[in-house]
Structure formats: C-alpha cells, structure tokens
N, C-alpha and C positions, 0 to 999 in steps of 0.2 A: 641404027635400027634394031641390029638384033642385040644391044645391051640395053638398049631401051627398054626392049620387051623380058627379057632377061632379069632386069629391073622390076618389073611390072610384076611377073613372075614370082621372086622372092616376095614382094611385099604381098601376095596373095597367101603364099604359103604361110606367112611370121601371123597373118592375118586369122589365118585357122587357127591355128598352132595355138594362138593366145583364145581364139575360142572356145578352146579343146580344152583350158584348164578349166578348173574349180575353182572360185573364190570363196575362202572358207573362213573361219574366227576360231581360233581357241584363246587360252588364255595369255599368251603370248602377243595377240595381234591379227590383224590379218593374213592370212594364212594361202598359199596353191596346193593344189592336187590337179596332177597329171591328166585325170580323169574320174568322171564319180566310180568311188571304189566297191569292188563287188566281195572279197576276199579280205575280211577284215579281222584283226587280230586286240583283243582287250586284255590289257595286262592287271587293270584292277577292279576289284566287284562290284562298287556302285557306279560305273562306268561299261561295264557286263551289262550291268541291268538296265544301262538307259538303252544300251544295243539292244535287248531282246526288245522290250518293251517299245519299239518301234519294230519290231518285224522282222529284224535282220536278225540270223543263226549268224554270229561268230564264227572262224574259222577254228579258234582256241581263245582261252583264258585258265585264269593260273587257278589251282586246289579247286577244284570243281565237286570234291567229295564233302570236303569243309563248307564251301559255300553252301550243299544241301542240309550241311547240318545248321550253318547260324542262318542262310538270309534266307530260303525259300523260297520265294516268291521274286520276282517271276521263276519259274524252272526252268534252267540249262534243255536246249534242244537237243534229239538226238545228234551223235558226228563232230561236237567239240571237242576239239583235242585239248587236252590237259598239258599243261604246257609247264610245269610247276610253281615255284615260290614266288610270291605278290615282288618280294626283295629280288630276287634273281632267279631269272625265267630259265630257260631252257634255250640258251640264245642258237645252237644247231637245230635245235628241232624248229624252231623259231624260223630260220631262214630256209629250212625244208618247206615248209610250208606253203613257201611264195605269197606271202600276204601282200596285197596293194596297198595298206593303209594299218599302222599298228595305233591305237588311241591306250594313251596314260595318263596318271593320275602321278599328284606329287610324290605319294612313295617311290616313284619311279622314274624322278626327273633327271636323278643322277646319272640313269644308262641313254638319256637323249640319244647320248652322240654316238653308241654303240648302235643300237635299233636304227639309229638314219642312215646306216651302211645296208643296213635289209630291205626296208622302205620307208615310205614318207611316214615321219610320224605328227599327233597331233596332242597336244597336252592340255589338260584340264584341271586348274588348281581347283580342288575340291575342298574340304573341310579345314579350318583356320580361323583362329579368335579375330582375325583383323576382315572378316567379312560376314555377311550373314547365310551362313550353312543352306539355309532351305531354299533360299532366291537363288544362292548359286547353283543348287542342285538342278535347278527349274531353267535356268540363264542356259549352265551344260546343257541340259536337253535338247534343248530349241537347237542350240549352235551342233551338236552333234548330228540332227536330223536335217538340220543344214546340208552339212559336207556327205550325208548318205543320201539325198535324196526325197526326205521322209517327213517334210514340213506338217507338210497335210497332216500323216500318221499323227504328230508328235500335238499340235493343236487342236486335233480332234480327242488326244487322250488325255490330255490336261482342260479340258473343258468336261469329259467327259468325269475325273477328280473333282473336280469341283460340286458338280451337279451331286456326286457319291456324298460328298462332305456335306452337303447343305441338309442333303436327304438323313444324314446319322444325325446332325443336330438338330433338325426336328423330331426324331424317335428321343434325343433326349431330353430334349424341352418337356414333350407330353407325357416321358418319365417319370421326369420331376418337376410337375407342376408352376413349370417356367421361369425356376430358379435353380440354376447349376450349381455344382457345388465346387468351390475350390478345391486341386487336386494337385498330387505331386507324384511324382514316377522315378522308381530307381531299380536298380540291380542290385543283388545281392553280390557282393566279393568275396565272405566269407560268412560264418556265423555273428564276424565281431564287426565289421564293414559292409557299406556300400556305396555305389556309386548313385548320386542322386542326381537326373538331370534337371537343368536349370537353362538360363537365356544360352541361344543359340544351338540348341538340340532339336532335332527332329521331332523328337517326342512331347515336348512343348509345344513345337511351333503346331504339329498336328492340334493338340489341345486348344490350341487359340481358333484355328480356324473350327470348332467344335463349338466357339462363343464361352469354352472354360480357363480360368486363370487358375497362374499357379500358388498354390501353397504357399511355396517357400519361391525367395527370390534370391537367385544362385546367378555369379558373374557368367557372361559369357565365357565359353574357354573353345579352345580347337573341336573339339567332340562335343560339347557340352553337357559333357558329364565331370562331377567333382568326387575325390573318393572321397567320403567321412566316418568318423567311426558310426556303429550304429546306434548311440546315443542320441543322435542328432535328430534322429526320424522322431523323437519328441518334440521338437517345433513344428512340424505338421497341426500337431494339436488334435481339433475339433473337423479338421478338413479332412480329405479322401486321400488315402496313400492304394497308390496302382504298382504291382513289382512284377519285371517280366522273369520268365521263365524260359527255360529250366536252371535250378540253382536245386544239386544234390543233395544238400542240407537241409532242405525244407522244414521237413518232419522234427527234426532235430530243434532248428532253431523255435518253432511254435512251441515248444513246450518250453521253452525258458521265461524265467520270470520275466525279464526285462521286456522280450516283445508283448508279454499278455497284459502288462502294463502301458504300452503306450494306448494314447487316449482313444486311437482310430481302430485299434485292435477292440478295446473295451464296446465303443458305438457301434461295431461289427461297420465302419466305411474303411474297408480295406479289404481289395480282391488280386488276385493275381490275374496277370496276362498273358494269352497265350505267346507261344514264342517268335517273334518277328523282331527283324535287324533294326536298328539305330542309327545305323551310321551309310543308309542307302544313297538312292539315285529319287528324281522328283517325284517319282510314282508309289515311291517305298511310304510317302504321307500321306496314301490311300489305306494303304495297309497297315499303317500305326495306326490311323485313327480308325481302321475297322476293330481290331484289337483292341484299344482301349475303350472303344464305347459300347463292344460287348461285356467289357467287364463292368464298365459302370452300371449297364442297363439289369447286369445281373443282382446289383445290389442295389436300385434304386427304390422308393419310396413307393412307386408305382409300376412294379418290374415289366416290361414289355417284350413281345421277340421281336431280335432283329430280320431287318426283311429277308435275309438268307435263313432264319430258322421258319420264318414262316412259307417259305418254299420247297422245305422239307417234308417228304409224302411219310407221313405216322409209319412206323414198322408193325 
C-alpha cells in the first residue's frame, strides 16, 4: 500500500516537474528551459535587439557604447550591464550576474560549452550565404519570443512592420508617379572602395518589400555585402545609388572626378542615408526601409514628406 502510493507520488511530482519546463526551438532543435526565463543575458546585437524589441531589458550585452554608435535603434534600456567583446565576454562578470537563460548568435558558438556551465543557453545561427538573412532574422524572432514568453508582443510587432512598409511604399508610389526606380545601396570602405549590397542583405530585402528592384544584381554572400572597387558603381548607370552614412571622407571623395562622372551623380539620383545597421534583428527592416525611402522621397520627381516629417510642429 504504502509503495503504491509512494509510486503514485513520484509520478505526480516527474509529472510537474515536466510541466514546469519550457519547450523551446533555436537553431539547434528543440530545445528545455527549466522555467520561462526572467534574467536574460545577450551576447550578440542583432539578437539584443530582437530582446529589447519584445519588451524585455536584458540583464547585459556585449559593447553597448559601440552599438550606440553603429545600430541605434532599438536603444539599450537603462541597467544593462556591459559585459564586453561580441568574441569574448566577460565570462566572471557573466556568472555574477546569475542569468537564467544567456541567448547567442554564431560568433559565439565556439564558447557553447563554457556559458552552459552558467546557464541554459540558446543559439541562433543568424546571418549565412547558405540561408536567407531576412526570413531567418524574422524565424529568430518568433522562436526567441517563444522561449520569453512574448508571442503576442513579437506578432503584434511584425504585423505592425508590415502595415509601416506598405504605408512608405505608398508615399513612394505617389512620389514617383507609380514607377520606382531601380536602386542600389552601398557603404563607402574608403575613397577607392565600397561595399555594395546585393542578394541576401537586409538592405535589399528592405527594398523589395518597398516594391523597388535592385540596380545591380550581386550573388548572395553571408552579410550581403560585396567589397568592389569604386569603379564599379558605374554599372548602376541611369538607376538610384543610396550610400549609408557616416563615411569621414565624404567631402573628399565628391570632389573627385571619378564620382562627378558617374551617370547617377550627373542625373542628381544619388542621396545619402541616414545612419542605421545592416546587419540587425527582424525589426531592424523597418528601419532600413524608413531610411531609404526618406532618401529616396527626398530626391523624387514629386518630392513628398514622410508621415514623421509631417508630424513635426514648424519651429
């Protein structure tokens, strides 16, 4: 009788116990957590930003000074601790911390097995010529808001991208007269180079959902960006070339003959963009394509303001 019940007993408790986990997905597979995690730790930025951007403050993430300077957006909340190098953290400060849950990205696959001594960790291969960059940024999302809790959050803010996007490429349709213009988008590396993105960048894929095609037709690569010399930006031609910013040369490079010679410089279809990341998390293609289609809209045929300029009270 009383092993019976004894019996009875454990199978109640193994019975919680398996209720009590998480059933979660990274890229690995399906995945447990102990319990949904409240003290979470991010070791890489566009994986920061699918956490803020569902509502959760991080406990830490790595160069928090540097991400102010390249990604922006979303902003780091007060109370992250800086935890150091994307390559290698701060693994004591790290286990000070008492995170329940650290999430990484492939820079960071190599320390797995070190971080799973701290806590449960969860990995996300992120950018890779053998998938397509933007769906997986979009795929992490969802699975990350998953294992936080934060479904809802995460499909109410990718619907709510979408609606954003639909809404810019109708300011550019009525722009331009309901013919876009092919365009093509690069960084500047020096005066003599740049890096031109092409299939499988953000910054494209942003464009396509815009209803704009690209310029130039560039292989996918891991980033998708290709470096060329800056000769090359004369196959653009008669199309729009977009360059993001900041590149300290600027001034410099315009007065060379070679750029006031290419064709988009002569047509005046060539505008710079304000400064925002390339290489983010699913939300970071709200904010490319806010960014590029305020520059296009500034040099369009039929220049318009975008709906945040017309919400701006006159000074």
């Amino acid at each position: 009788m009383l092993r019976q019940a004894f019996i009875s007993l454990l199978l109640v408790c193994l019975s919680l116990s398996s209720w009590a986990e998480i059933q979660v997905h990274d890229s690995r597979g399906p995945q447990k957590l102990p319990a949904l995690p409240e003290r979470v730790a991010v070791l890489n930025w566009d994986l920061a930003e699918q956490v803020i951007e569902l509502g959760v403050t991080p406990i830490a993430m790595p160069e928090i000074n540097a991400y102010k300077e390249w990604v922006i957006q979303p902003t780091v909340p007060k109370g992250v601790q800086d935890i150091g190098s994307r390559i290698e953290p701060n693994f004591q400060l790290l286990a000070q911390l008492h995170p329940d849950l650290i999430i990484i990205a492939s820079p960071q696959l190599d320390l797995l097995e070190r971080l799973e001594k701290i806590a449960p960790v969860l990995y996300y291969h992120t950018y890779s010529a053998t998938h397509d960059n933007a769906a997986t940024a979009i795929s992490n999302f969802q699975h990350i808001a998953a294992a936080l809790g934060r479904s809802e959050v995460a499909e109410k803010r990718l619907t709510e991208m979408r609606q954003r996007l639909a809404e810019l490429k109708q300011q550019l349709l009525t722009a331009y007269g309901g013919k876009l213009p092919k365009v093509s988008t690069f960084r500047f590396a020096s005066t003599t180079s740049v890096y031109l993105f092409g299939d499988n960048s953000m910054a494209q894929y942003a464009l396509s959902q815009l209803g704009i095609s690209p310029a130039l037709h560039l292989p996918a690569t891991q980033w998708g960006a290709t470096q060329q010399r800056l000769m090359a930006l004369r196959d653009i031609g008669d199309a729009t070339a977009l360059y993001f910013t900041p590149f300290a040369q600027q001034q410099a490079l315009e007065k060379t003959i070679l750029w006031q010679a290419m064709p988009f410089v002569r047509q005046h279809r060539v505008h710079a963009v304000a400064p925002v990341w390339n290489y983010g998390g699913a939300i970071s293609i709200q904010y490319l394509a806010e960014a590029l289609a305020e520059s296009l809209l500034a040099i369009a045929p039929q220049p318009t303001k975008t709906s945040n300029d017309a919400n701006k009270t006159p000074e």
